[in-house]
C-alpha positions in Angstrom: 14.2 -0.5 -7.6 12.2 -3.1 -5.9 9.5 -5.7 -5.6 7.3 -5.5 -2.6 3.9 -7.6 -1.5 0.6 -6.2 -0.2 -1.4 -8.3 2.4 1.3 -10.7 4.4 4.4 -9.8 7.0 5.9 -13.1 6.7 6.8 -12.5 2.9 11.1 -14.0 2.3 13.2 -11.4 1.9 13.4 -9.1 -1.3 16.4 -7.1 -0.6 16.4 -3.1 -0.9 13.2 -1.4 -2.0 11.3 -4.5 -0.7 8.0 -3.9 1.4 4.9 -6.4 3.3 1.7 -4.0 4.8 -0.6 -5.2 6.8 -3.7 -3.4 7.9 -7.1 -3.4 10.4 -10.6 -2.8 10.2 -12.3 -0.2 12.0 -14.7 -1.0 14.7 -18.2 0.3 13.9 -17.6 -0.3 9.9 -18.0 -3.5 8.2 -15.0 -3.7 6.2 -13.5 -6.8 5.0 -10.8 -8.0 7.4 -7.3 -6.6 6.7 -7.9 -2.9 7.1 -8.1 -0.2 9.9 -11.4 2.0 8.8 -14.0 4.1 10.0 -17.7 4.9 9.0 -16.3 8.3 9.4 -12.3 8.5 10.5 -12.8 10.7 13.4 -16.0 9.8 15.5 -14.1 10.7 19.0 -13.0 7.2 19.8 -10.3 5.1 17.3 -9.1 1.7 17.8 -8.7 -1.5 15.7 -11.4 -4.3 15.9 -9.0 -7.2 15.8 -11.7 -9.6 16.8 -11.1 -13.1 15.8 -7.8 -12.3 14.2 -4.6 -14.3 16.2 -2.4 -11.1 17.1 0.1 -13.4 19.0 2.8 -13.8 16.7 2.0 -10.5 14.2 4.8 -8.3 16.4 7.0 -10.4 15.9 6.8 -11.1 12.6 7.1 -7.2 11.6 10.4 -7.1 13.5 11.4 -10.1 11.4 10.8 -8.7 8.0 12.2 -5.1 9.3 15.5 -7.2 10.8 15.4 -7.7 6.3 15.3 -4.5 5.6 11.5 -5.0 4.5 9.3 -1.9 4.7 6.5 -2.7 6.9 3.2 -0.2 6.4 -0.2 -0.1 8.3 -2.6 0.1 5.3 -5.8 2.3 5.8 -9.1 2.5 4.1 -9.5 -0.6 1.9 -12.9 -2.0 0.6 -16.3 -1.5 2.5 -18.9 1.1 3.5 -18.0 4.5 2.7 -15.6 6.6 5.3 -14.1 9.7 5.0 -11.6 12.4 6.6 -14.7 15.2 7.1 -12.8 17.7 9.2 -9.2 19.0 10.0 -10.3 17.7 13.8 -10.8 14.2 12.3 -7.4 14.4 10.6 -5.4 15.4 13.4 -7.4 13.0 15.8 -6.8 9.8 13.4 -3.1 10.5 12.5 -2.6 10.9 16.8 -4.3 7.4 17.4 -2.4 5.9 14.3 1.0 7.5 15.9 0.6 6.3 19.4 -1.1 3.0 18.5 1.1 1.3 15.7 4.1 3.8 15.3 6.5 5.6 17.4 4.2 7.3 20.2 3.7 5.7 23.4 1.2 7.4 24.8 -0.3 6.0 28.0 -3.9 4.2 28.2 -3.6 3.7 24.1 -3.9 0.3 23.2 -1.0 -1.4 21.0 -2.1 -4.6 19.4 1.4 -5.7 18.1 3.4 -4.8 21.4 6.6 -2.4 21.2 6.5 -3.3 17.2 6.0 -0.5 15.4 5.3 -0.2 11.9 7.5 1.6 9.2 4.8 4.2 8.1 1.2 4.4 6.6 -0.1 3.1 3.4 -3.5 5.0 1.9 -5.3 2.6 0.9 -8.6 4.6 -0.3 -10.8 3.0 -1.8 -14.1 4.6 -1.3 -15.9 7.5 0.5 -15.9 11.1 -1.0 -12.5 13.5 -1.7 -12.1 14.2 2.3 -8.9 15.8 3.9 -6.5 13.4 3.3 -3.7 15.8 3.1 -4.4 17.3 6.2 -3.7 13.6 7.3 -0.7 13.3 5.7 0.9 16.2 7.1 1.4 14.9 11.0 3.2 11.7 9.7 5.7 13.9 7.8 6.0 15.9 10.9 6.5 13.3 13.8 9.7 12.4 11.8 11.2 15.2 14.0 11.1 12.5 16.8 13.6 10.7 14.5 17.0 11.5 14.7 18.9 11.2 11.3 16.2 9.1 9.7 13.2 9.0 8.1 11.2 6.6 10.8 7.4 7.0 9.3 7.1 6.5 5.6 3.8 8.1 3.8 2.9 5.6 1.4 -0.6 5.6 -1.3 -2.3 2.9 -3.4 -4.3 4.7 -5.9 -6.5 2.7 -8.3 -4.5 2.7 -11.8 -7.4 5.6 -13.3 -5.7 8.6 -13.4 -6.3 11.1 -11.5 -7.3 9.4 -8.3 -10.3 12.0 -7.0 -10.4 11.1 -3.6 -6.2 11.3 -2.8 -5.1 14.0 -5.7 -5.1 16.6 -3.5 -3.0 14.6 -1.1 -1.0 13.3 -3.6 -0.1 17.3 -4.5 1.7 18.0 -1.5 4.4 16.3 -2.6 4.4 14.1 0.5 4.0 10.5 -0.4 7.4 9.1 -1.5 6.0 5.6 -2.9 2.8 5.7 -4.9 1.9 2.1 -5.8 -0.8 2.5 -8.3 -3.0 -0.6 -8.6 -3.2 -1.9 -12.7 -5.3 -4.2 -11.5 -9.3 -4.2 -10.5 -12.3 -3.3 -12.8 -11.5 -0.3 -14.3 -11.0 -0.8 -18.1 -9.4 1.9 -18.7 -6.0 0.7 -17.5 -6.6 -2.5 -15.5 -4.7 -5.1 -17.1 -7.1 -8.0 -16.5 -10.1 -6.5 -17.6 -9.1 -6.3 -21.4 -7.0 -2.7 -21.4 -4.1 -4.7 -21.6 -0.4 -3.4 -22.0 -1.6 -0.4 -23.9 -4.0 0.8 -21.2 -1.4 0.3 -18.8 1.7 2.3 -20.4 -1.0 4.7 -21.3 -2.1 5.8 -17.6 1.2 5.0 -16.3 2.9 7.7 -18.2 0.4 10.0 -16.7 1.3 9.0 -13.2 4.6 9.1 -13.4 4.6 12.5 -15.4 1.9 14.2 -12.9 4.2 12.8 -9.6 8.2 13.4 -10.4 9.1 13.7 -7.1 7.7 10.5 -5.9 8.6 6.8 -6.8 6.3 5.4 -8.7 5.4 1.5 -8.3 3.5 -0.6 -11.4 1.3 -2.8 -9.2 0.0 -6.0 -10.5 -2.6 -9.2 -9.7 -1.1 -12.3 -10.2 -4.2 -14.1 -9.9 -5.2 -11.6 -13.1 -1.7 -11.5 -14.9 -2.1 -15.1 -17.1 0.1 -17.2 -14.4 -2.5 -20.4 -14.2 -2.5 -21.6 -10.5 -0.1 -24.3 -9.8 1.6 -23.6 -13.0 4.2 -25.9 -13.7 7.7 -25.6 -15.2 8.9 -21.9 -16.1 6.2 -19.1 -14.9 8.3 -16.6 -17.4 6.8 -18.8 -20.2 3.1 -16.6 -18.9 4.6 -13.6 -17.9 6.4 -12.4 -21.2 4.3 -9.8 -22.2 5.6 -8.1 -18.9 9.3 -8.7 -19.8 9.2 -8.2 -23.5 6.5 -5.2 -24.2 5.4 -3.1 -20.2 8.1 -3.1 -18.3 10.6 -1.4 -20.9 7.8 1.4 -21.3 7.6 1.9 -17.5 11.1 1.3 -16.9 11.8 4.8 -19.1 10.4 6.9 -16.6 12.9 8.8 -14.4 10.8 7.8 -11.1 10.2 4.7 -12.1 10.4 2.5 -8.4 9.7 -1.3 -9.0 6.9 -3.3 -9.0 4.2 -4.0 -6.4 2.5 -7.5 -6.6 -1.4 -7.7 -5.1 -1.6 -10.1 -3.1 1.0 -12.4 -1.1 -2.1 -14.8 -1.3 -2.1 -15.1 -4.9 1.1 -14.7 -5.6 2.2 -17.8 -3.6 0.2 -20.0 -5.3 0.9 -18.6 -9.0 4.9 -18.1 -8.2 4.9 -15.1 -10.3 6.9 -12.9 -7.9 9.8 -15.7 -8.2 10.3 -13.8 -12.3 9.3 -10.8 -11.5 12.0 -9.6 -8.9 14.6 -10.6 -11.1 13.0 -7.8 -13.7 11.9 -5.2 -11.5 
């Protein structure tokens, strides 16, 4: 079980099962900072536009956190223009720039913005686009584990929106490769977001379905705290806006089998509200 943060590499500690994931933008796509994208992943050249981001320090930080034991991810995809995966090419041309670039490969001539870091594995963060072959692009991760000797050294990771099933990565999500699927209960979808009025209900609801469709993976209840009822700068005990998450959802997550922990969107957010400082001690 664990408690892990989206969006900052410098989280403290969480112990086992704790995570940070940063992510790039893609030059050519105008994609909010934060995320490595493509108008279309697989247009013959690959590389992260890191303009105007300070890169100095980001290799080391992701050492520090994985000195921790924190998971560190590259997330992909994110918000913007649409991009997709269109051909088994573009799959096998992303995952090698993603492998030589931020993970284990060491290719010659291929630029590596954080240094010798390397990250722990690859988060799919998609967000938009059309179904493309994002299991085709989940396969090579998997495989360059082979490198590894004795462990697992690149993690497949995916951040679904909560609505169940996720169109564009439920054919990924069949192979059976992701072993973390944090599935965001956060968002506009009414259906199951919890800020947007579908409260506990619509959560447990579409998280029994998750859990249910995915056994094999773990499954991660991901929650806003700018959208969970902790005021900013709340004072005295944050559990006093958080018992609705102690007292009614997390039993009814907490029954399923594969249940993993909860992921909290974003490190942002969360420092100001405080919520994590409950949370792990529930997770």
């Amino acid at each position: 079980m664990g408690l892990g943060n989206h969006g900052d590499p410098s989280q403290e500690p969480r112990g086992r099962g704790a995570f940070s994931s940063v992510g790039l933008a893609g030059r050519g796509l105008e994609t909010e900072p934060g995320w490595w994208g493509g108008g279309v992943f697989g247009h013959d050249r690959y590389w992260g536009d890191l303009s105007g981001h300070p890169l100095a320090g980001v290799g080391a930080d992701i050492k520090r956190c994985q000195s921790w034991n924190i998971l560190v991810l590259l997330s992909i995809g994110g918000p913007g223009n649409d991009y997709s995966i269109p051909s088994s090419k573009s799959a096998a041309d992303v995952a090698d720039n993603l492998w030589n670039a931020h993970l284990g490969g060491r290719r010659r001539g291929v630029f590596r913005p954080f240094g010798d870091a390397a990250v722990d594995g690859i988060d799919f963060y998609i967000d938009r686009g059309r179904p493309g072959r994002y299991d085709e692009l989940a396969r090579p991760f998997n495989g360059y584990n082979r490198f590894y000797r004795g462990w697992k050294g690149v993690r497949v990771i995916v951040t679904p929106r909560c609505g169940f099933p996720d169109a564009r990565l439920d054919g990924a999500l069949r192979t059976g490769l992701f072993e973390r699927i944090h599935v965001r209960f956060y968002g506009n979808d009414t259906r199951c977001a919890y800020g947007t009025g579908a409260g506990t209900w619509g959560v447990a609801e579409a998280w029994r379905k998750w859990a249910a469709r995915y056994p094999g993976s773990e499954v991660y209840l991901g929650l806003a705290p700018a959208e969970s009822g902790v005021p900013e700068g709340a004072q005295g005990t944050v559990a006093v806006y958080l018992k609705y998450l102690y007292y009614d959802l997390l039993p009814k997550v907490q029954e399923a089998e594969n249940y993993g922990g909860v992921m909290v969107w974003d490190r942002f957010s969360n420092k100001k509200t405080r919520g994590s400082t409950v949370v792990k001690g529930w997770a």
